[in-house]
C-alpha positions as CSV (number, residue, x, y, z in Angstrom):
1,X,0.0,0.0,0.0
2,X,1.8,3.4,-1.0
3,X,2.0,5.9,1.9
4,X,0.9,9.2,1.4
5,X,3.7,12.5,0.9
6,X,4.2,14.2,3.5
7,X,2.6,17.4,3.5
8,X,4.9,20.3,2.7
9,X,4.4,22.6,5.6
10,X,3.3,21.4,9.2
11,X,1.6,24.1,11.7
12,X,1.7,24.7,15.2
13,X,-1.2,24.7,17.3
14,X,-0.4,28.3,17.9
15,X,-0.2,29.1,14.6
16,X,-4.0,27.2,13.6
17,X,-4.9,29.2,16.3
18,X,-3.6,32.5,15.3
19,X,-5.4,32.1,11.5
20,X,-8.5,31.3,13.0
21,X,-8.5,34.2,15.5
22,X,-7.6,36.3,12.3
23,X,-10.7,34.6,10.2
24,X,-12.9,35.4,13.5
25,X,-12.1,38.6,13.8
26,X,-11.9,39.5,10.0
27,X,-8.3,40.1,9.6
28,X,-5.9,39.3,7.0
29,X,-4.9,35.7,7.6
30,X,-1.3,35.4,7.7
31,X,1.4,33.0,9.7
32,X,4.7,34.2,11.5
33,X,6.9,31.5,11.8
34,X,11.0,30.9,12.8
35,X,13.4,29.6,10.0
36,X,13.6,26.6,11.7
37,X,10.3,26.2,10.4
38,X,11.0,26.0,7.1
39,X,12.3,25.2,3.9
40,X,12.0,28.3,1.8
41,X,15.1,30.1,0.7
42,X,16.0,33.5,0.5
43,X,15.0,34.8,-3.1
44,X,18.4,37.3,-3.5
45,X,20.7,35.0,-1.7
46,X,19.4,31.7,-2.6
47,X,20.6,30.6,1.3
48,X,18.3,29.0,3.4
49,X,16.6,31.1,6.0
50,X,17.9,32.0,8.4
51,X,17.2,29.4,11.6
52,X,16.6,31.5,14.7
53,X,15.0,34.7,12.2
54,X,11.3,35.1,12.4
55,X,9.3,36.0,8.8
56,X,5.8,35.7,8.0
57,X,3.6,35.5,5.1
58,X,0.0,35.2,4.1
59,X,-1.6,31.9,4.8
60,X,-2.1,30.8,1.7
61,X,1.6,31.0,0.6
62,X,2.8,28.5,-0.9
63,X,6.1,30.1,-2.5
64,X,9.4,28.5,-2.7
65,X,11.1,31.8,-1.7
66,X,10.5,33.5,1.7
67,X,7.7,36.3,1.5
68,X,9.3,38.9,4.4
69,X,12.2,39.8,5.1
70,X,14.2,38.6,8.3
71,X,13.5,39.3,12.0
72,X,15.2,39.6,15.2
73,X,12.1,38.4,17.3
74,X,8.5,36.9,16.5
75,X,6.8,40.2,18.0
76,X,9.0,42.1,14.7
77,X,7.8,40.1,12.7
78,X,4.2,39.8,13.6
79,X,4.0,43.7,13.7
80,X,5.3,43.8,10.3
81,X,2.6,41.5,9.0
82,X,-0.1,43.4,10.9
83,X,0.4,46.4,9.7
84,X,1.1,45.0,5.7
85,X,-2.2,43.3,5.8
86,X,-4.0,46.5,7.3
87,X,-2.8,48.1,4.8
88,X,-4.1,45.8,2.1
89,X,-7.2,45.7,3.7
């Protein structure tokens, strides 16, 4: 019996959380997640992200490249999402 592919991405519980907050509330759904995390690579560099950097993007990203730029701390990060996605809205 073949075994099915591993999805892509995994999520936190933190993060399901955090998107269904946002679709409760009416926000812009996006994720902020460490490099850790992830798979994407820088699109100038080609490197990797960077391990202990927190970035975000919209919830339905599927890109190959990372979507923000690098941050020192998850609270960077999320501030820089919220306020792109108000700004969008």
């Amino acid at each position: 019996m073949a075994r099915a592919a591993p999805s892509r991405r995994t999520y936190t519980l933190l993060q399901i959380q955090r998107a269904t907050l946002a679709e409760e509330q009416g926000m812009a759904e996006y994720r902020v997640f460490q490099g850790k995390e992830t798979t994407q690579i820088d699109e100038h560099t080609t490197r990797p992200a960077e391990a202990e950097s927190w970035y975000y993007e919209p919830s339905d990203y599927e890109g190959a490249v990372l979507y923000s730029p690098p941050f020192a701390t998850q609270d960077e990060a999320d501030t820089a999402a919220a306020m792109e996605f108000q700004e969008a809205e």
